[in-house]
C-alpha positions as CSV (number, residue, x, y, z in Angstrom):
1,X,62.7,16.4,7.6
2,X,60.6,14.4,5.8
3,X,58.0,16.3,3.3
4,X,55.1,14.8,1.9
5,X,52.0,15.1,-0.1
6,X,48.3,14.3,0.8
7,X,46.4,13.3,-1.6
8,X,44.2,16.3,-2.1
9,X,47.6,18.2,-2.9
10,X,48.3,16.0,-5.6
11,X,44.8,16.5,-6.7
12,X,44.5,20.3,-7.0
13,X,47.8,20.4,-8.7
14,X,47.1,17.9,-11.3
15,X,43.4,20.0,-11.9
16,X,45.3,23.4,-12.2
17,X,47.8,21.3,-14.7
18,X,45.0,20.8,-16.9
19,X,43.5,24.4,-16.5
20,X,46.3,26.1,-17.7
21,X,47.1,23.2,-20.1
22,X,43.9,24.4,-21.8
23,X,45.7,27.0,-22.8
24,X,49.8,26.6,-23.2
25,X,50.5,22.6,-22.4
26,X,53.9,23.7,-22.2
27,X,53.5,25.9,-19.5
28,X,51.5,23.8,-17.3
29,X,54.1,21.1,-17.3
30,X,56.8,23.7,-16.3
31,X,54.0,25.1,-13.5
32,X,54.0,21.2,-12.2
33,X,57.8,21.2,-11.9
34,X,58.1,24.3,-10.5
35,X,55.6,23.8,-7.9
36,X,56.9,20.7,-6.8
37,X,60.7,22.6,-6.5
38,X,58.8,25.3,-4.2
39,X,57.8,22.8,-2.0
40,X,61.1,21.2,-2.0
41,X,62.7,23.9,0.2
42,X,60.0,22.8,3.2
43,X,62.1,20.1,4.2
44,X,64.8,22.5,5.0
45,X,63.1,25.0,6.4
46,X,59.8,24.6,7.1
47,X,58.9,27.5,9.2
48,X,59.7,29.5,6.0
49,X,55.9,30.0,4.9
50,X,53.3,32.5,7.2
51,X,50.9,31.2,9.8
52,X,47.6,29.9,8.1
53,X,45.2,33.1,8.7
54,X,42.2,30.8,9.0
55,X,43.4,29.1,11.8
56,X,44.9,29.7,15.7
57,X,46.8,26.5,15.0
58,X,50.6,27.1,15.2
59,X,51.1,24.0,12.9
60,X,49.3,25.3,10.1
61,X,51.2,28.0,7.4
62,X,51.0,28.9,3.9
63,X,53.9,29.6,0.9
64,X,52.0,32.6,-1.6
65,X,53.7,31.2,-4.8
66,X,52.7,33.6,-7.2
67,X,48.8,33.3,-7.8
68,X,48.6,30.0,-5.3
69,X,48.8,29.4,-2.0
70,X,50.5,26.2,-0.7
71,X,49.3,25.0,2.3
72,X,50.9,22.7,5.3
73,X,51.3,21.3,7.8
74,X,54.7,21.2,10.3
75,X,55.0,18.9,12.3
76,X,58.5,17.8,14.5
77,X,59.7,15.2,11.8
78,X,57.6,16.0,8.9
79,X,55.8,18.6,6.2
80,X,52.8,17.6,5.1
81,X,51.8,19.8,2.1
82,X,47.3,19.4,2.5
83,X,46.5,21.8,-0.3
84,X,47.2,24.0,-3.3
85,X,44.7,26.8,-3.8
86,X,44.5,30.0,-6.2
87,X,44.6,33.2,-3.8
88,X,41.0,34.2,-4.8
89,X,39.7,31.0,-3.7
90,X,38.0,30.1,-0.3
91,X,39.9,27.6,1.4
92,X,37.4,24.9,3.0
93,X,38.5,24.3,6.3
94,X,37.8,20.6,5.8
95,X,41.0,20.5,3.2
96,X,42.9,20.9,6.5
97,X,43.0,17.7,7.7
């Protein structure tokens, strides 16, 4: 299965990179890698994360990685991560598509 990355993915990681980095560079590079290795197990299973509670749609679930939620999107031949938000955010549904 093929797992990808939208471009507002890549974007929320690299601004939470350069949150924490504010504080401990070192640890923001190693929350980048890490984040990236979560992911990595969607292309094996990618049912592994909850539905989205948001959303009705069965193609839409989450991975809670410690403080963040990963969001994506299955769908028969690929994972599509849309978004990477802190569990006290609001998720916009517009970051869905």
């Amino acid at each position: 299965m093929n797992l990808i990355w939208a471009p507002l993915a890549i974007d929320r990681v690299a601004e939470i990179a350069v949150y924490i980095a504010e504080d401990n560079p070192v640890a923001a590079e190693k929350w980048v890698r890490d984040v990236f290795a979560r992911t990595g197990q969607l292309a094996l299973f990618p049912h592994s994360g909850r539905h989205l509670p948001e959303t009705t749609r069965r193609d839409l679930r989450e991975l809670i990685w410690g403080n963040y939620r990963i969001i994506y999107r299955v769908r028969p031949d690929q994972v599509a991560i849309l978004t990477v938000r802190h569990t006290k955010q609001v998720l916009p549904l517009e970051d869905l598509k």
